[in-house]
N, C-alpha and C positions, 0 to 999 in steps of 0.2 A: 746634564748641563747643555747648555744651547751653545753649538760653534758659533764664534763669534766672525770668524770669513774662512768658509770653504775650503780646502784643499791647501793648508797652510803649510808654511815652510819656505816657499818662496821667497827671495831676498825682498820681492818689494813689497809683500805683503807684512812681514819684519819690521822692516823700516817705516812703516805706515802706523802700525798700532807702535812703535814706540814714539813715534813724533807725538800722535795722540794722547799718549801716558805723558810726555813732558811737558806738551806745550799744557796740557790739564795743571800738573805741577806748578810749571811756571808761571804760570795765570794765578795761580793760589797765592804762590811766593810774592811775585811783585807786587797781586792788588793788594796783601799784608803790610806792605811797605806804604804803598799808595793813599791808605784810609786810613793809617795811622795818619800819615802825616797832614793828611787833609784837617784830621780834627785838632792834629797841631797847629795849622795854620800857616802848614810850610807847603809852598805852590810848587803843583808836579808841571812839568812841559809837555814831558810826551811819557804814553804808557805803550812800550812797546812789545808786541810777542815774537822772537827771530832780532835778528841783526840784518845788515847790508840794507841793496834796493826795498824800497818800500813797494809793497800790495795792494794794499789798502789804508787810508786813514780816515780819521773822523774827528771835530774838535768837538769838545761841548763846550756846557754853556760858562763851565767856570775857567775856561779858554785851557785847557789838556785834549793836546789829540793822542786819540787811542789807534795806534795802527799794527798792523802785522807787516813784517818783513820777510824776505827769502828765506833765510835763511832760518831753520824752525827750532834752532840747537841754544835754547835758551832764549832771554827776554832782561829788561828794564826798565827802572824809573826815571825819568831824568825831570830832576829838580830846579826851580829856580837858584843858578847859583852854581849849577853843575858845567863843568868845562865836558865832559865825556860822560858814556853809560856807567863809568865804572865810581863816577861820583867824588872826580876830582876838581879841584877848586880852580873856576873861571875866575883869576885874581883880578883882571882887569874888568871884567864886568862888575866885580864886589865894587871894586872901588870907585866904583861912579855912580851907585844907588844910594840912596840915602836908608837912614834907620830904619825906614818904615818898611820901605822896599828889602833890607838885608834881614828885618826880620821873616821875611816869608821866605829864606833861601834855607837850605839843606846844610847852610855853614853860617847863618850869621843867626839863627833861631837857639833860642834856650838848651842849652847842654842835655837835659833831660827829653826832651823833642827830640833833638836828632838822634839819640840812643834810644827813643821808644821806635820812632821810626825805622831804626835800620832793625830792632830788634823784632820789630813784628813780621817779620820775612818768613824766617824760620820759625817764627812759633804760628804765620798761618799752616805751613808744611804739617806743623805737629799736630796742630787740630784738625785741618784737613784728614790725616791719619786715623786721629780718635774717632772721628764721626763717619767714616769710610768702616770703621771695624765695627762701630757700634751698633751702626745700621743692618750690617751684613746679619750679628746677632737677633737684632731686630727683625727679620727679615725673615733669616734660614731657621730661627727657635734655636735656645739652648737645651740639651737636654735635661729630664726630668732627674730628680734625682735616681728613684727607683728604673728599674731594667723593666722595662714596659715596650712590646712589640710593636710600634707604625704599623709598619709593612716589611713583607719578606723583599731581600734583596736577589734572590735568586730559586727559581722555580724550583722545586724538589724535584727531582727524577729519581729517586731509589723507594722502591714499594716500599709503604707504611711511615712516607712522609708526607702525605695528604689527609685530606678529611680531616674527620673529629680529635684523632687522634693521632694526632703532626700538631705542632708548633705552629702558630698564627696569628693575625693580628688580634691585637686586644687582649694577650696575652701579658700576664706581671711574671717575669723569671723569676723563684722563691732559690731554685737546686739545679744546679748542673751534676749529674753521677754524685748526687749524696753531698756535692761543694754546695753550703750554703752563698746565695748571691747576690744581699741584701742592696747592693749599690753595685755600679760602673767599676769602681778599684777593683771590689770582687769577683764582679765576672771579667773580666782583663786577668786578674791573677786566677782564677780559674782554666781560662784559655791556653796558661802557661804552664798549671799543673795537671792537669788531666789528660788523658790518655788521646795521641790522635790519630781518630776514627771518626767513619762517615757518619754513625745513627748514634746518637749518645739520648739519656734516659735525662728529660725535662721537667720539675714538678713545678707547674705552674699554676698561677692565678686567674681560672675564671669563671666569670659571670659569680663571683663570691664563694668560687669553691677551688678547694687545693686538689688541682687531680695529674697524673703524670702523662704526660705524652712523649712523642719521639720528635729529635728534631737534629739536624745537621752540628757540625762541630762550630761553637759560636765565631771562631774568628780564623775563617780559612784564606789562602793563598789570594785575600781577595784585594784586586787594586782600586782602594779607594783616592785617591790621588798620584799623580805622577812630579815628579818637582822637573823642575825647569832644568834643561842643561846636565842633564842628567842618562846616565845609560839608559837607562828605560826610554826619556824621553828621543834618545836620538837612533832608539828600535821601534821607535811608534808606538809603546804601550799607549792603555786608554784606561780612564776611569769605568770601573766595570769589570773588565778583564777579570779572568778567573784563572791562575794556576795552576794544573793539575798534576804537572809533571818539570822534573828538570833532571837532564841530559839522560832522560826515559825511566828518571825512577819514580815511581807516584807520590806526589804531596796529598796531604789534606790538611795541615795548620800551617798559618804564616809564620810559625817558628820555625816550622821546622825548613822553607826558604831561608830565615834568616842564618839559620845554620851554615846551610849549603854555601850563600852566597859568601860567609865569614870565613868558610874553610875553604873556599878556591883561590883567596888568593892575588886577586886577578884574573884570574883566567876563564877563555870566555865560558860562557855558559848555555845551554838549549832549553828554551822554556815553551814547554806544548801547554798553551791559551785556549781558554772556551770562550768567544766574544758570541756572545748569543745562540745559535745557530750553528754558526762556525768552529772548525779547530786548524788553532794554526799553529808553526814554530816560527820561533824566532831567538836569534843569538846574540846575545849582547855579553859585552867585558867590564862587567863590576871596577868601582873606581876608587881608590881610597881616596877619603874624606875625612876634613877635618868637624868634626862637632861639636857646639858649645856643650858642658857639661850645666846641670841645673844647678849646685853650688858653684858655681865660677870655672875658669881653663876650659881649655877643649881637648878631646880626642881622640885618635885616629881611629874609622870605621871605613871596612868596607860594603859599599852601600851597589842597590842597581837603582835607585831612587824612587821608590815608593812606598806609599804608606798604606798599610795594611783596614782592612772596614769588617765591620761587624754582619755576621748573617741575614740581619736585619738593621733598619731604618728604626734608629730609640725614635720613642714618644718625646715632645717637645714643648715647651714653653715661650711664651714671650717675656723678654724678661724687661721691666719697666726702664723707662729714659734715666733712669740714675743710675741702676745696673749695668744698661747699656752704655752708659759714658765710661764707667768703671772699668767694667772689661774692656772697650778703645784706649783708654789709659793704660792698661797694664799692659796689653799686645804694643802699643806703642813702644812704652817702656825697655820694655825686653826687647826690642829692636835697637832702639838706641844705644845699653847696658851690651851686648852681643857686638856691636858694631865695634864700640870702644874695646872693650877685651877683645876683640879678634887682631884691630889695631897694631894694642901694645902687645899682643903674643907675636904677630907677625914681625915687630920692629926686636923684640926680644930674638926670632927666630925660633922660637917655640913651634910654629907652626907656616907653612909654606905661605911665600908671597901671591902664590898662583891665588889665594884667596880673592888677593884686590885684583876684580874687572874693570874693565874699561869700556869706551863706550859701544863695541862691537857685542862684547860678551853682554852687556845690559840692554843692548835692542834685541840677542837674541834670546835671554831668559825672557823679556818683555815677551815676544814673539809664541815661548813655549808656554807663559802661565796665558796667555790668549787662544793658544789654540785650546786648554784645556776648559773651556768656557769663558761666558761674562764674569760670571761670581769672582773664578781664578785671576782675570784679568784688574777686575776693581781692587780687589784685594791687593794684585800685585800693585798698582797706584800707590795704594796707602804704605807699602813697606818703602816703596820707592819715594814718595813722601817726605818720611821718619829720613830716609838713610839722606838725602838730599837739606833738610832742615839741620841735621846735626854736622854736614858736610861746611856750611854756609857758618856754622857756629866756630871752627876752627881758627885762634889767633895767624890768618894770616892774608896781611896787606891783598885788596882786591875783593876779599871775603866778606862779609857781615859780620866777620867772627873778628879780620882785624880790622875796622872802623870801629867796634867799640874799644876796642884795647886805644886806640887813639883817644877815643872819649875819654876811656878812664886815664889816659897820663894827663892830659886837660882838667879832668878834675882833680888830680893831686897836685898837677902845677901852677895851673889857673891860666894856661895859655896853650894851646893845640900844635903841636909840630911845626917845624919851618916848614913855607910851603917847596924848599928844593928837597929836606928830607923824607917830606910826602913823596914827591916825585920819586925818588929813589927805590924809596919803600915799594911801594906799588908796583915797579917796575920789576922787583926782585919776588914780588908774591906773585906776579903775573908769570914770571917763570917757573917757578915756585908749582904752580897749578897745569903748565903745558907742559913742566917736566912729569908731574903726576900722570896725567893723562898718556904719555908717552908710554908710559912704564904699563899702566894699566892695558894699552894699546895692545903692548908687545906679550902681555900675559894671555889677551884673548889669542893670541897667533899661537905664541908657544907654548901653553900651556893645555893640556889636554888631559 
């Protein structure tokens, strides 16, 4: 992957790619709002990116200026109609416009208008998300079904793992040591049952003949990703990295890591790294962590936060615009599904509040899926997305989530809140939302 800014870690360089990852969000979120309502026929005033002193602005032609503000921590619509960004009702301007004029406002247009409008906010966020994943599948290729070799991800250095007879590209894996390895599931559980050692016996597929070669253990101590905010990440691991040892005893399977790091405990750990060329050490203290489980709940692992990669680079497909939506759907999904269970375990106490970050702790996961490339970085958009679209969906005053809960008592009453209990309201979700942040705030400080 390509660093995406040099020598990262830096607080301003943090803060740089997370303005970038929000104001991209918030650009999504608002113009969802914006383009609905244009088609409704409800008139924006201003489109703005940031709050406070204005930047820059610009009107068009259908008289909405677009500007940027200082302030880069968020953005708005503001509507004919609108007293404030938060899209509460200028009662005294309503009431001196005529029908015609209150139909183009944010509060005097069709029930079904201003709940399409507030609601395409977060459902731009969610498709932003889909198409952010589905591209990337587009893009990076999913792999094949069959175990078919790209390319080796790590040069062989022990005699009789070259040439003819080594393991190489163009290669279809049939047998790992006599495991047949029809698909990915199987050679995964293979990797998990077979013996680990450096040269293991490969009968492979080629040029149309089954013959055996030698080839490295499929799934060694290798770091195919680093997660954000993570031990690893805060020892500098790198995608690439190769494992060989820890605290001087030799590896060769990324099990048998996962061992070590489950039986310490916590405690720190010495990991001797092959980065190309190089051997280095480095010590890092594994973290307990909470994980979603794949049938529903989470839990507790201790992780140094990486994820383990194959010997080789699988052979890859593109997989067509409807698959590709598919898969953005479901990656979405289970973002959203995860967020809410982590939620209600957290409010159950089932699992630590340290979970919810705030905004220190999400510029510097922003900060760490950036330094691990673009790819890492887009990606992270899209999860930040999903998690910001479902955030804006929560019944509560100031939200997208509660303006339509106002909708909906409007339409079971036939008339929209008094405008002092709006007042109220809003003022009580506005705290509501800086007490959240507060809290999240002080989890990025104290929680480690």
């Amino acid at each position: 992957m390509l660093d995406l800014i040099p020598a990262f870690g830096g607080f301003a360089s943090t803060v740089i790619v997370f303005i970038v990852a929000l104001s991209i969000i918030v650009a999504v979120h608002e113009y969802g709002h914006y383009i609905v309502g244009r088609w409704c026929g409800i008139h924006a005033e201003v489109f703005s990116i940031g709050f406070g002193p204005v930047l820059y602005s610009r009107p068009d032609k259908r008289g909405t200026v677009w500007q940027v503000a200082a302030l880069p921590f968020g953005g708005y619509v503001k509507f004919l109609g609108d007293a404030d960004a938060a899209s509460g009702v200028d009662g005294d301007g309503m009431r001196t416009m005529d029908a015609e004029a209150r139909a183009r406002t944010m509060h005097g247009a069709a029930l079904y208008k201003r709940a399409l409008t507030v609601a395409a906010g977060p459902a731009a966020n969610f498709l932003l998300s889909i198409a952010i994943f589905g591209l990337v599948a587009v893009f990076s290729g999913i792999a094949t079904d069959r175990p078919v070799v790209a390319e080796m991800r790590l040069v062989a250095a022990q005699e009789g793992l070259t040439g003819p007879g080594a393991l190489r590209p163009g290669d279809r894996i049939l047998a790992i040591e006599g495991v047949e390895t029809p698909d990915y599931p199987a050679l995964l559980q293979a990797s998990r049952d077979i013996a680990a050692v450096s040269v293991l016996r490969y009968v492979v597929e080629r040029g149309g003949r089954e013959i055996e070669v030698a080839g490295p253990f499929p799934m060694p101590a290798l770091v195919d990703a680093v997660q954000p905010r993570s031990a690893a990440a805060a020892a500098g691991m790198r995608s690439g990295d190769l494992i060989t040892a820890v605290d001087g005893r030799p590896i060769v399977a990324f099990r048998e890591l996962q061992e070590i790091v489950t039986a310490s405990e916590g405690q720190p750990l010495t990991l001797t790294i092959q980065r190309g060329d190089r051997r280095i050490e480095s010590e890092l203290t594994p973290r307990v962590v909470d994980l979603p489980r794949d049938g529903g709940g989470f839990e507790q692992r201790v992780l140094i936060g990486i994820t383990g990669g194959l010997i080789f680079e699988p052979e890859t497909r593109m997989p067509g615009a409807f698959e590709a939506v598919q898969i953005g759907a479901a990656q979405t999904w289970r973002i959203i599904t995860a967020s809410i269970s982590g939620l209600v375990h957290m409010v159950q106490g089932a699992i630590s509040t340290c979970n919810l970050q705030g905004p220190l702790g999400i510029a510097q996961t922003t900060g760490d899926a950036a330094q691990q490339g673009v790819e890492s970085f887009i990606w992270f958009i899209a999860v930040l997305s999903a998690a910001i679209g479902l955030l804006n969906l929560f019944p509560i005053p100031v939200l997208d989530g509660g303006h339509l809960v106002f909708h909906a008592w409007e339409a079971v009453t036939g008339k929209p809140p008094a405008e002092r209990v709006l007042q109220v309201l809003m003022t009580v979700g506005l705290v509501l939302i800086l007490s959240l942040m507060l809290f999240g705030l002080s989890n990025d400080i104290l929680c480690r």
